[in-house]
C-alpha positions in Angstrom: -2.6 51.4 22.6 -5.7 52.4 24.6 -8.5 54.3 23.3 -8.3 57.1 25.2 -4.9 57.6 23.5 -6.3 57.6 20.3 -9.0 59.6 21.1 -6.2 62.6 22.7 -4.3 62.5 19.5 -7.2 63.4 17.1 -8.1 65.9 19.6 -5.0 67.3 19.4 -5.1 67.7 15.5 -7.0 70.6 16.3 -4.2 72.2 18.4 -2.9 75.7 18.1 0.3 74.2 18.9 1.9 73.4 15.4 4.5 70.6 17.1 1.7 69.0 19.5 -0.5 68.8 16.2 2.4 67.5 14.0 3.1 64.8 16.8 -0.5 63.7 16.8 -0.9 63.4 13.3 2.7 61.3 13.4 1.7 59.3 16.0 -1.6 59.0 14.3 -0.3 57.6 11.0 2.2 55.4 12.7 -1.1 53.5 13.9 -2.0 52.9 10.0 -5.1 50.4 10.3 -6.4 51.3 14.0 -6.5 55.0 13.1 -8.6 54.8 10.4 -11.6 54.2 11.8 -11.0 57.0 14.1 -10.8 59.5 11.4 -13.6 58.2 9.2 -15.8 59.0 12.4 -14.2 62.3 12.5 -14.4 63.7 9.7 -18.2 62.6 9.5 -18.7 65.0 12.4 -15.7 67.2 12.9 -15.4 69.7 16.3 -14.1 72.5 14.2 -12.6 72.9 10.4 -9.3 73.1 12.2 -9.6 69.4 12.9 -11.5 68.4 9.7 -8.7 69.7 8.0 -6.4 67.4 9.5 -7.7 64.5 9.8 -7.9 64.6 6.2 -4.8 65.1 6.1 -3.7 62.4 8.6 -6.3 60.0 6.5 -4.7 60.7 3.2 -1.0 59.9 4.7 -2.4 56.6 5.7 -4.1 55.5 3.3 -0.3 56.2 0.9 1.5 54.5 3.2 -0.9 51.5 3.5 -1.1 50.9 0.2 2.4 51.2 -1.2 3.1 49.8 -4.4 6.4 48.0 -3.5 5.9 44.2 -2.3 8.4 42.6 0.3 9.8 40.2 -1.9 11.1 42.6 -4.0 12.5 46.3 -2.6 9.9 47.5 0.5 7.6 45.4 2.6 4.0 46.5 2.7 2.6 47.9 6.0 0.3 45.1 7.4 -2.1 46.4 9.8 -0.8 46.1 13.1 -3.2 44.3 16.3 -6.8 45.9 16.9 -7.1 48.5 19.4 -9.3 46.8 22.5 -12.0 49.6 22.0 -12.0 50.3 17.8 -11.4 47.2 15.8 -8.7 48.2 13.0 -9.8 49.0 9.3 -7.4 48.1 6.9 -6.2 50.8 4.2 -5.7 48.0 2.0 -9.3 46.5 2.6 -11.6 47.2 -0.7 -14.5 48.2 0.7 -12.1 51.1 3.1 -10.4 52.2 -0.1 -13.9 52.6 -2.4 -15.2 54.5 1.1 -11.9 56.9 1.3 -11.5 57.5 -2.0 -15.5 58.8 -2.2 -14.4 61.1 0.6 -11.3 62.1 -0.8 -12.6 63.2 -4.4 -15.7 64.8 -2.7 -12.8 67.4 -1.3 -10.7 67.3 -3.9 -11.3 70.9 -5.0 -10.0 72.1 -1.5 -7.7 75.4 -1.8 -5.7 74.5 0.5 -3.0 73.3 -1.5 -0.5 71.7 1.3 -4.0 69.7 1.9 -4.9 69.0 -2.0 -1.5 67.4 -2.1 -1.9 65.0 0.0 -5.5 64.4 -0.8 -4.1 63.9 -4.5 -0.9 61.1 -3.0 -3.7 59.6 -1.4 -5.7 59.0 -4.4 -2.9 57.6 -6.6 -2.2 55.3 -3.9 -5.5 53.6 -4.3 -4.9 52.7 -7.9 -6.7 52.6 -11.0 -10.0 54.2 -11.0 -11.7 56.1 -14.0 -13.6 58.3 -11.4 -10.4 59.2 -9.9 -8.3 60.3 -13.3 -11.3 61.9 -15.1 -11.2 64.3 -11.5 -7.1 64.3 -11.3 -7.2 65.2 -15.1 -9.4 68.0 -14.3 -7.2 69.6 -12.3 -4.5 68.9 -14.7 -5.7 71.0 -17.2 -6.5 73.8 -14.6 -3.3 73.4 -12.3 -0.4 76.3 -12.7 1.5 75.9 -9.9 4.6 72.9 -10.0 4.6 71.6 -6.8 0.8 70.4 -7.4 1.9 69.8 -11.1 4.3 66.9 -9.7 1.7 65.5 -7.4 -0.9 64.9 -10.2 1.6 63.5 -12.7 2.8 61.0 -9.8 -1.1 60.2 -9.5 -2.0 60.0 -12.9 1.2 57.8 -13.5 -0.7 55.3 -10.9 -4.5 55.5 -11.7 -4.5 57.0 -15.4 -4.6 55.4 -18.4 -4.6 56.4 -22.3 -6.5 59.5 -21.5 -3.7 60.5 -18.8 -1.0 59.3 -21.4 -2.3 61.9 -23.9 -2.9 64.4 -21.6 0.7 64.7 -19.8 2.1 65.2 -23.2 1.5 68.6 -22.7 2.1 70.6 -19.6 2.5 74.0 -18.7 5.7 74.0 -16.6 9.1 73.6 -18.0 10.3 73.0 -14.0 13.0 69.9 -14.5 11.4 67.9 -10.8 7.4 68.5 -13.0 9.1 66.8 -16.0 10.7 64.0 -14.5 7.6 63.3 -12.6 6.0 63.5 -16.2 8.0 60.8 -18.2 8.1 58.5 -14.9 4.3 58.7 -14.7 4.2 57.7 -19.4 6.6 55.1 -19.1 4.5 54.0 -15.9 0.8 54.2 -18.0 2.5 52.5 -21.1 4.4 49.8 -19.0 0.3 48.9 -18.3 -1.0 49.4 -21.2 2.1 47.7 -23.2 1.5 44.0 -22.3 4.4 42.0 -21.4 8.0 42.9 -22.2 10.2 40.1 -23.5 14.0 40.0 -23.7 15.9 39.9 -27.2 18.4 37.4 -26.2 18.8 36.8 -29.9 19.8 40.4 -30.9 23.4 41.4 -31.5 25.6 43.5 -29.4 29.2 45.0 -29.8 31.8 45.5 -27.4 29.1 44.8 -24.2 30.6 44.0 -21.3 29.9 40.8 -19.3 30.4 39.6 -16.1 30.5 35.4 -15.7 30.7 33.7 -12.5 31.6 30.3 -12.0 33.1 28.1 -8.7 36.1 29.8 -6.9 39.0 28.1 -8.2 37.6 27.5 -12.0 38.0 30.6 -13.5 41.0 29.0 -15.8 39.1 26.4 -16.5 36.2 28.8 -17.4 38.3 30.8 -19.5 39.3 27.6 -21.8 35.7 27.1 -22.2 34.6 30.4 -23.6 32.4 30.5 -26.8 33.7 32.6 -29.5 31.2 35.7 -29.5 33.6 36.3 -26.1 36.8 38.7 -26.7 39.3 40.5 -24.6 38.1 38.1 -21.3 40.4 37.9 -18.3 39.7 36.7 -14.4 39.1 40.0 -12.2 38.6 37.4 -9.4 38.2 34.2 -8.2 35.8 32.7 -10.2 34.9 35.7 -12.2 35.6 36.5 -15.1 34.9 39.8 -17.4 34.7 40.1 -21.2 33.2 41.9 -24.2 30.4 40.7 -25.9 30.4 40.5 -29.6 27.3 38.4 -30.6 24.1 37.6 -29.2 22.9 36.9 -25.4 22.0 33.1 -25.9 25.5 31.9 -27.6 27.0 32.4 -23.9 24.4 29.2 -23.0 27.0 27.2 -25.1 29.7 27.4 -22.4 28.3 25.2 -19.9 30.5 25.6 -17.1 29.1 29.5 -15.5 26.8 29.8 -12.8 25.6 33.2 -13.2 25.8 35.7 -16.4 25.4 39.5 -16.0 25.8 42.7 -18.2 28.0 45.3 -16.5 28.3 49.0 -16.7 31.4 50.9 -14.8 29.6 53.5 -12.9 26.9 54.5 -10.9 23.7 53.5 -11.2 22.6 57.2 -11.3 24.8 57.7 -14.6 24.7 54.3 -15.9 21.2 54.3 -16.4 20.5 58.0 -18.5 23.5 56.4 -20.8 24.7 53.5 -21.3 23.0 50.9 -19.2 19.7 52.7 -20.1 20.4 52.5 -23.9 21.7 48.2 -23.9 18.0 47.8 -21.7 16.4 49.7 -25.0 18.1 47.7 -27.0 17.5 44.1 -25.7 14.0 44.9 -24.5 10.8 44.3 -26.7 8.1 46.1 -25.1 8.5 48.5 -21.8 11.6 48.4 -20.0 11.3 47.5 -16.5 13.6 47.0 -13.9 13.5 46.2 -10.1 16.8 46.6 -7.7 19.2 44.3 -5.8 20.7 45.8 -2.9 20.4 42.6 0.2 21.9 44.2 2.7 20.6 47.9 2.2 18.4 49.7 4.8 14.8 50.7 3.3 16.0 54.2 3.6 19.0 53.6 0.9 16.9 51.5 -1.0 14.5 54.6 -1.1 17.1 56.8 -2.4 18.8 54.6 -4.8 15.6 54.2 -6.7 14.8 58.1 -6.2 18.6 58.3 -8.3 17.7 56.1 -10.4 14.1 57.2 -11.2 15.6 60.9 -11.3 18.3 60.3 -14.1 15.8 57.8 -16.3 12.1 58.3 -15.5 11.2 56.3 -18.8 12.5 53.0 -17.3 10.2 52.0 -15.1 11.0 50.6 -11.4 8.7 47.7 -11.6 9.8 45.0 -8.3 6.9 42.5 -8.8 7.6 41.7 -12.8 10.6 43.4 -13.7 12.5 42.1 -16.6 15.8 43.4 -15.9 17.0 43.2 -12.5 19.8 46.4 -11.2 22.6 45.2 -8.6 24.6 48.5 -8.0 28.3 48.1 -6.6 31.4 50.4 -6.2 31.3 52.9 -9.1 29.7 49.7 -11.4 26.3 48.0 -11.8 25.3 44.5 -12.6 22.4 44.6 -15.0 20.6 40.6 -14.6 17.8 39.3 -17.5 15.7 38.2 -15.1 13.6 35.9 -17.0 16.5 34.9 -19.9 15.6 31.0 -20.3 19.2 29.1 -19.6 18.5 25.5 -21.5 22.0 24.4 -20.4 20.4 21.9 -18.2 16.6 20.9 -19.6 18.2 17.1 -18.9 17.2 17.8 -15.2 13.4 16.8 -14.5 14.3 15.3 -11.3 16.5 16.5 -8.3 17.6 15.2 -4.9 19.2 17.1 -1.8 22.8 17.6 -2.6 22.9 17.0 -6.0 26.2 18.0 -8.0 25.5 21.4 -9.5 25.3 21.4 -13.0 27.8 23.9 -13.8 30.0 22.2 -11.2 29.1 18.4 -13.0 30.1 20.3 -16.4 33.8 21.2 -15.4 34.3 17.9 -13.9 33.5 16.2 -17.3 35.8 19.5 -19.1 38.7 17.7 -16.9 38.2 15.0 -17.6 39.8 15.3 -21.2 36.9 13.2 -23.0 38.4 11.1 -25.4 35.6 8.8 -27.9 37.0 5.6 -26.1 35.9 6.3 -22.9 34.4 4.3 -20.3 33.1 6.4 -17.8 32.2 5.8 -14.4 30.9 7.1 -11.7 30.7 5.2 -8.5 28.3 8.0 -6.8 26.1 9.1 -9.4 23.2 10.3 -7.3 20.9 12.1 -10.0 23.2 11.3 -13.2 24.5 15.2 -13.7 28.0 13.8 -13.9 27.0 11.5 -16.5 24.9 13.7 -18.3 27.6 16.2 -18.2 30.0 14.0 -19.5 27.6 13.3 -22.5 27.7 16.5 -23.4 31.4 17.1 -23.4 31.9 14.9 -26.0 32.2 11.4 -27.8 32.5 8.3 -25.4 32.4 4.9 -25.8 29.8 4.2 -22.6 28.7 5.7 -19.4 28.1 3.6 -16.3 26.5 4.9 -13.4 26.0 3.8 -9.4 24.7 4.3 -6.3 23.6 2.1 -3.3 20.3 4.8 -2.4 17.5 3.4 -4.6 15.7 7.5 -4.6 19.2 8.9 -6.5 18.9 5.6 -9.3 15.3 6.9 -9.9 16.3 10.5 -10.0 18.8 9.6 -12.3 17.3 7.3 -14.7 14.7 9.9 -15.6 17.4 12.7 -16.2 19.5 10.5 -18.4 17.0 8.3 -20.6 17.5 9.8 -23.7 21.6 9.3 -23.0 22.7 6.5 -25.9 25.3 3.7 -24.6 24.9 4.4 -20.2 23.9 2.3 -17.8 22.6 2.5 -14.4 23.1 0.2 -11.5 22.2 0.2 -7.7 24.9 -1.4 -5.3 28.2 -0.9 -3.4 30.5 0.8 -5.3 33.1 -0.9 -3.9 31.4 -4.4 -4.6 30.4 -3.6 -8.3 32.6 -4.5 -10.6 32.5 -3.3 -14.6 34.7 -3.9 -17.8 36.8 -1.9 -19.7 36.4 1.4 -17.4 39.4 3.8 -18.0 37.9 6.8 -16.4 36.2 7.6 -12.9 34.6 10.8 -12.7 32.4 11.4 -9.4 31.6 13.9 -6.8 32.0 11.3 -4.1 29.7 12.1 -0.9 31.0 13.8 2.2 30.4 15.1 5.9 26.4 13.9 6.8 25.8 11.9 3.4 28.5 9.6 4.6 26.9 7.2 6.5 28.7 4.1 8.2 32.7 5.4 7.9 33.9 8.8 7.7 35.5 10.3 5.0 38.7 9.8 5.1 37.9 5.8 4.6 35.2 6.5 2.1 37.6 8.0 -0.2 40.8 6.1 1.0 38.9 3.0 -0.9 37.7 5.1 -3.7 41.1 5.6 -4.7 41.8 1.7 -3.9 38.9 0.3 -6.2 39.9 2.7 -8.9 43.4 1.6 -8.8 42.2 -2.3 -8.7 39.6 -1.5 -11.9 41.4 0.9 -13.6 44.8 -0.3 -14.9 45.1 2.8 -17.1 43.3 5.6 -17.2 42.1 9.1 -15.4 40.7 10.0 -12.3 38.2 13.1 -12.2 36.8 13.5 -8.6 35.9 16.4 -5.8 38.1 15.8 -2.8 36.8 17.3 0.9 40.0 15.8 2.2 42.6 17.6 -1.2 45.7 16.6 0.8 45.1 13.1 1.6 43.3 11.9 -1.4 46.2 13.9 -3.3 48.9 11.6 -1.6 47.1 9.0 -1.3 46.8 8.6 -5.3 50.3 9.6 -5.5 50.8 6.4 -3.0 48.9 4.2 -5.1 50.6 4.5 -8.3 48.8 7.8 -10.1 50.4 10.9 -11.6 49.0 13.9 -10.4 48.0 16.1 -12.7 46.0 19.5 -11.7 43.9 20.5 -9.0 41.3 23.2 -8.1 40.2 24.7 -4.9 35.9 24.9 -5.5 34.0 26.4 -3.0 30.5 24.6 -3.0 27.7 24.5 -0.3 29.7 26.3 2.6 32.7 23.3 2.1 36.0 23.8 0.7 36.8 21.1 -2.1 39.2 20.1 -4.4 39.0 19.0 -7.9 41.2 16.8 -8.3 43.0 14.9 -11.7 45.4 12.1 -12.0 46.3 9.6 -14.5 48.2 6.7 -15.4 49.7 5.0 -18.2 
């Protein structure tokens, strides 16, 4: 952009002609950062009021939309000031010293009768945030201001900049106009959400009848659903590797099923109705402090996003739409929503201080060991252990009578030996699996490695000699293993003397496995 364009736009503000006006100040506030300079000169020496007037304006839009209070991370990225101008270096709303000057300006007007003007003056100045200067002059007009459309513009500012003085003071209004009291509880539950400290979740308080949604790998929902602690009633498998029940206890006894990925709260309908009712009233409930909540919609456009939170906002304005440390996170789908504690501690797997690439997920490691049977006389090994989650796993499942863990990459053994030091009766060992040799194993439970952490045969001979070691070691016993190749290892087993017993498609990491059992008397 040249600076002759800029300078033809904020000549044009001054236009007669409403839509060549309109399209300057557009064009104008599209610039953001390289306009603002522009204006500021402006409006210190203005060709006519005409102009004065909108530049203002023009300023004020800028300055909103430069300083929005959604983060990228979360629901809407902020603007970032796009390349100076060759002739006007570019001023950035979101620079300090730019806001403290703009927002001088802006209360110095504030008082304008215009009231299309005022309006935007007054969006302007709750964009800018917290200042005492800004709500003792937006409470001013508060206690002056009839009309509702300005009434909704102050109580969105005062919801950004005010504090216990603006909390008292929007208890009362004048207007009775639903859109004005909306705008009202969304700017208290905004002040107090400040002014309350951090919210915490009450994982520990009881519920009745809540429904939940738990996730685990495609093809272990049965297994899942063998698992399930007792608080659980009325569950049943809606999909693969989902599974929906009522809750009928507290949030933190689901932590004793150790075989789910992902553990949700779920309402049947809208978010828009969900959230006045009963979503709104379980996020009371379990919430100690301000309820806040931020929305989960990947594959959205920023307009939809917009709207969904203008729903949401609209049929709850006391819980708070808060991306950057919401508590609760929202995942609206068909005519249901997903309701996530975002910052619920799961202590399933505190066993894991260190990790490598490609690791056994824990949930994953935790149905292996459920298949496993465990039986006190075990001997468990694992030929593969990498980090030890398979081991650790298996300790938890139950009584054994030793764990024995390998692997020929020196980085997994040290992985593994600080996530299972505090394990009574394992062992750890680094060699070839298929040159070590132990006493008294019965069982073999491993995630054997596959595609690029083979290295030096392929995986069809990696696992064809798993199943030959095993059967060499292991003159009775079970076999618990994840199979990339389900067909051939399953006839291969067969081949070598093993009853097959179950099997379970698991998606994992973009590959299609197998869990696999088989046993022998």
């Amino acid at each position: 952009m040249s600076g002759s364009d800029l300078k033809a736009w904020i000549a044009e503000l001054a236009s007669d002609d409403e839509k060549l006006a309109g399209s300057a100040r557009r064009r104008l506030v599209a610039k953001g950062g390289e306009a603002v300079g522009a204006l500021l000169e402006v409006l210190a020496q203005p060709l006519n009021i005409g102009q004065y007037r909108a530049a203002l304006r023009t300023l004020g839009d800028i300055m909103a939309s430069g300083d929005s209070p959604f983060d990228g991370k979360n629901l809407f990225p902020h603007k970032t000031p796009r390349l100076a101008s060759t002739t006007r270096p570019t001023v950035s709303p979101n620079n300090p010293t730019t806001q403290s000057s703009v927002r001088q300006l802006l209360l110095t007007h504030l008082r304008n009768h215009d009231g299309a003007e005022r309006r935007s003056l007054i969006n302007c100045l709750g964009q800018l945030g917290l200042d005492p200067a800004t709500e003792s002059a937006l409470l001013a007009l508060w206690k002056q201001e009839k009309r509702d459309d300005q009434l909704r513009v102050l109580a969105a500012a005062l919801g950004k900049t005010g504090g216990q003085q603006s909390l008292s003071a929007l208890e009362t209004c004048v207007s009775a106009a639903p859109l004005v009291l909306r705008e009202i509880a969304k700017a208290r539950a905004a002040i107090s959400s400040r002014q309350g400290g951090e919210s915490s979740l009450l994982a520990d308080k009881i519920v009745s009848g809540v429904l939940v949604r738990l996730r685990c790998r495609s093809g272990l929902g049965g297994l899942l659903l063998e698992h399930l602690p007792e608080t659980l009633r009325r569950a049943r498998e809606t999909a693969p590797g989902q599974i929906e029940a009522e809750l009928h206890g507290n949030l933190n006894s689901l932590l004793s099923c150790r075989l789910w990925s992902e553990a949700v709260f779920l309402v049947k309908k809208p978010i828009e109705t969900a959230l006045p009712g009963e979503a709104g009233a379980l996020l009371r409930n379990l919430t100690s402090g301000p309820v806040t909540w931020r929305l989960h919609l990947p594959n959205a456009s920023r307009g939809e996003l917009l709207d969904t939170v203008r729903a949401a906002q609209i049929a709850a304005p006391d819980l708070t739409n808060s991306p950057a440390g919401a508590l609760w996170e929202m995942r609206p789908l068909a005519n249901e929503v997903e309701i996530l504690p975002r910052h619920w501690p799961d202590t399933r797997f505190s066993y894991l201080r260190e990790t490598i690439p490609a690791m056994t997920h824990a949930p994953l490691a935790a149905a292996l060991a459920a298949l496993s049977k465990p039986s006190a006389e075990d001997v468990v090994w694992d030929p593969f252990c990498g980090a030890g989650t398979e081991l650790a796993e298996r300790a938890q499942a139950g009584p054994y009578a030793r764990l024995i863990g390998s692997d020929y990459d020196p980085t997994a053994m040290n992985a593994a030996r600080q996530n299972v030091s505090t394990i009574a009766n394992l062992s750890l060992h680094v060699g070839d699996a298929f040159e070590l040799k132990f006493q008294g194993v019965n069982v073999l439970l491993t995630n054997p490695p596959y595609g690029r952490k083979v290295q030096g045969e392929n995986n069809a001979m990696l696992l064809r000699r798993l199943l030959e070691t095993a059967s060499r070691n292991i003159p009775r016993g079970r076999i618990v293993m994840c199979s990339p190749m389900p067909r051939e290892t399953w006839v291969w087993a067969i081949e070598l003397g093993w009853k097959a017993i179950t099997r379970h498609v698991v998606g994992t990491d973009g590959h299609l496995l197998e869990a696999q059992v088989f046993a022998r008397e």
